[in-house]
N, C-alpha and C positions, 0 to 999 in steps of 0.2 A: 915458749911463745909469749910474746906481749902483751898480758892482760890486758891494757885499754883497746887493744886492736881487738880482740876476745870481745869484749863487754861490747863493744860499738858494733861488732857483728848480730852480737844477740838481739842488742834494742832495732837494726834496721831488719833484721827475719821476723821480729813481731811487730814492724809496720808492714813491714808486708803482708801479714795475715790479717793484721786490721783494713787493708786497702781490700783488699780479696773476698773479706767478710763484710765491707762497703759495696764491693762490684757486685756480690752475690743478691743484693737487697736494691741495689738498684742500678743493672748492669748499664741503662740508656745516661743515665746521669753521670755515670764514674766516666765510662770512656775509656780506660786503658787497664791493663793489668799490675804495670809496673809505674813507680815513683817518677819526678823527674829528676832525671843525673843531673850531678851538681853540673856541667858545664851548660844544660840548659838553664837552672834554677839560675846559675851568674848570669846569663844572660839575658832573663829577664829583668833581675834586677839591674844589671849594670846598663839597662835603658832608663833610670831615674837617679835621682840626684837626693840627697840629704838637704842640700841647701831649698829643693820645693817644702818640704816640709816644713819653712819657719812663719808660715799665717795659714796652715791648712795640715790635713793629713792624708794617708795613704790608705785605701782598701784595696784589698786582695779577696779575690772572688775564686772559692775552689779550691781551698790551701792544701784538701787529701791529710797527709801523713806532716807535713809540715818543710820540704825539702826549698821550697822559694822564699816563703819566711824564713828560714832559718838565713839563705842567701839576702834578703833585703833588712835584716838584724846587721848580718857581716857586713856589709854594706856602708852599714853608717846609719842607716835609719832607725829612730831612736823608737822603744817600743811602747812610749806612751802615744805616738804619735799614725804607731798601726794599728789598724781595723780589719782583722782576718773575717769574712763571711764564709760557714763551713754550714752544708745542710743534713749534711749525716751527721747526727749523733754521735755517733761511735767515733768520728774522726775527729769533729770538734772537741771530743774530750783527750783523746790522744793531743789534740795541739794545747788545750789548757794547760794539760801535764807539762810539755816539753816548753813551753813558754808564759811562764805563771804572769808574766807584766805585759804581757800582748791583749788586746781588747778581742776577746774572743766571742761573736755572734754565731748562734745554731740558729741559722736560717736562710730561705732560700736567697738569690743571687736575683728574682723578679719582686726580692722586697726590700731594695738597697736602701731606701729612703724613710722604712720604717725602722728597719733594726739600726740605724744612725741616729747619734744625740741630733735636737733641734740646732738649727742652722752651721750645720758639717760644712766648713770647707773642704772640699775633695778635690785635689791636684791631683791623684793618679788612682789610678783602678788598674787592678793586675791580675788578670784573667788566667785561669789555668782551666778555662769550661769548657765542654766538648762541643763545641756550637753544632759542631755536622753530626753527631750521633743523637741532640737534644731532639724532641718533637719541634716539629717549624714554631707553633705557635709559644714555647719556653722560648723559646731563642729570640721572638721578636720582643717580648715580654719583658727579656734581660737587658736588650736592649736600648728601650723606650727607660729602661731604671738606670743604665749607663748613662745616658743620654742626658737623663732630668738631671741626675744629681751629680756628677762630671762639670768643676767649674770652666769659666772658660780661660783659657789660656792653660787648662790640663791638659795630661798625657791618659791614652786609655793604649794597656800593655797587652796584647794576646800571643799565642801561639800555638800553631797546628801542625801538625803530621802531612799533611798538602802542599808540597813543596812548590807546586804551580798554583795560578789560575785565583783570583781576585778571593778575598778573604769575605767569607758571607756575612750579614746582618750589619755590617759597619755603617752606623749612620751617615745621612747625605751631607752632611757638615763639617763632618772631620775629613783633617787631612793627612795622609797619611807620609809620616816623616824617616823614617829606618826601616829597614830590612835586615836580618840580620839571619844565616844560614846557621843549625845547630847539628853537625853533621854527626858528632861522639855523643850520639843517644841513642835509645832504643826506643822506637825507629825513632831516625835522625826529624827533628824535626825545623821550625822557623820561625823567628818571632817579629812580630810586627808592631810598629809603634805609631798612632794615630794621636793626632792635634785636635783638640777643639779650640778651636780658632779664637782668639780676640781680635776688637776691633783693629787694634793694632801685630797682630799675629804675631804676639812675644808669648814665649813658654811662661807658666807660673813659676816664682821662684819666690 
């Protein structure tokens, strides 16, 4: 048998048990049991571009075990230029491990603006947070830190498990520009991808 196919088994059964031992400690925060499959993780990423990253950077809110980073690395996006926001512990340090040049913050996702060097340009934010499992008032909380620090002419990148029916807490400003259906997950899920708007409604690049 293929050791490297071996070895890669090993390290994804002990993310799993660090997600599991993340769910057990805060089951309303994790939201799921399982990672995101890589054709979800591409598909978040593959709603951003390398080229927004050259006057500004990326945060990703919610990385878990590290399966969307790893996908917006492959990507093209360069790792001085991400800012993973991770609130467990135990996760954030699993992502230090597997991505030693990635700007890794342990802190919540309603403190975007604190755990940011001063004056962050932020072209995208890429959501992996369970908005419908949060309590209402996290969710408006993460939002209102989306919202502040989110420049304009950025992308804010989510995706749910709710295949219908209007995506909750999205600010009244953004607009909402892709849909994208992620049927080969467990459960199949959807990613959505919101504008905040410039004067002139050009994306940040």
């Amino acid at each position: 048998m293929d050791r490297g196919f071996v070895d890669r088994r090993k390290k994804g059964l002990a993310r799993q048990v660090l997600l599991l031992r993340a769910l057990t400690q805060n089951p309303r925060g994790m939201g799921t049991l399982f990672p995101s499959s890589s054709a979800l993780a591409g598909a978040m990423a593959g709603a951003v571009s390398p080229r927004m990253t050259k006057n500004g950077v990326f945060v990703e809110l919610g990385a878990g075990t590290g399966p969307v980073t790893e996908a917006l690395l492959k990507r093209g996006i360069p790792a001085e230029k991400l800012i993973v926001i991770e609130k467990s512990p135990v996760l954030a340090e699993c992502l230090l491990e597997r991505f030693p040049h990635v700007d890794v913050r342990c802190c919540g996702a309603d403190e975007i603006s604190a755990c940011l060097p001063e004056r962050t340009r932020v072209n995208a934010i890429i959501s992996s947070l369970p908005f419908r499992s949060l309590p209402r008032e996290v969710s408006v909380s993460i939002m209102r830190e989306v919202e502040r620090t989110l420049s304009f002419g950025g992308i804010f990148v989510q995706f749910t498990y709710a295949l219908v029916g209007k995506m909750p807490f999205i600010p009244d400003g953004f607009r909402k520009v892709r849909t994208r259906l992620v049927p080969f997950n467990v459960p199949p899920a959807k990613v959505e991808v919101y504008l905040k708007p410039r004067t002139d409604g050009a994306i940040a690049v």
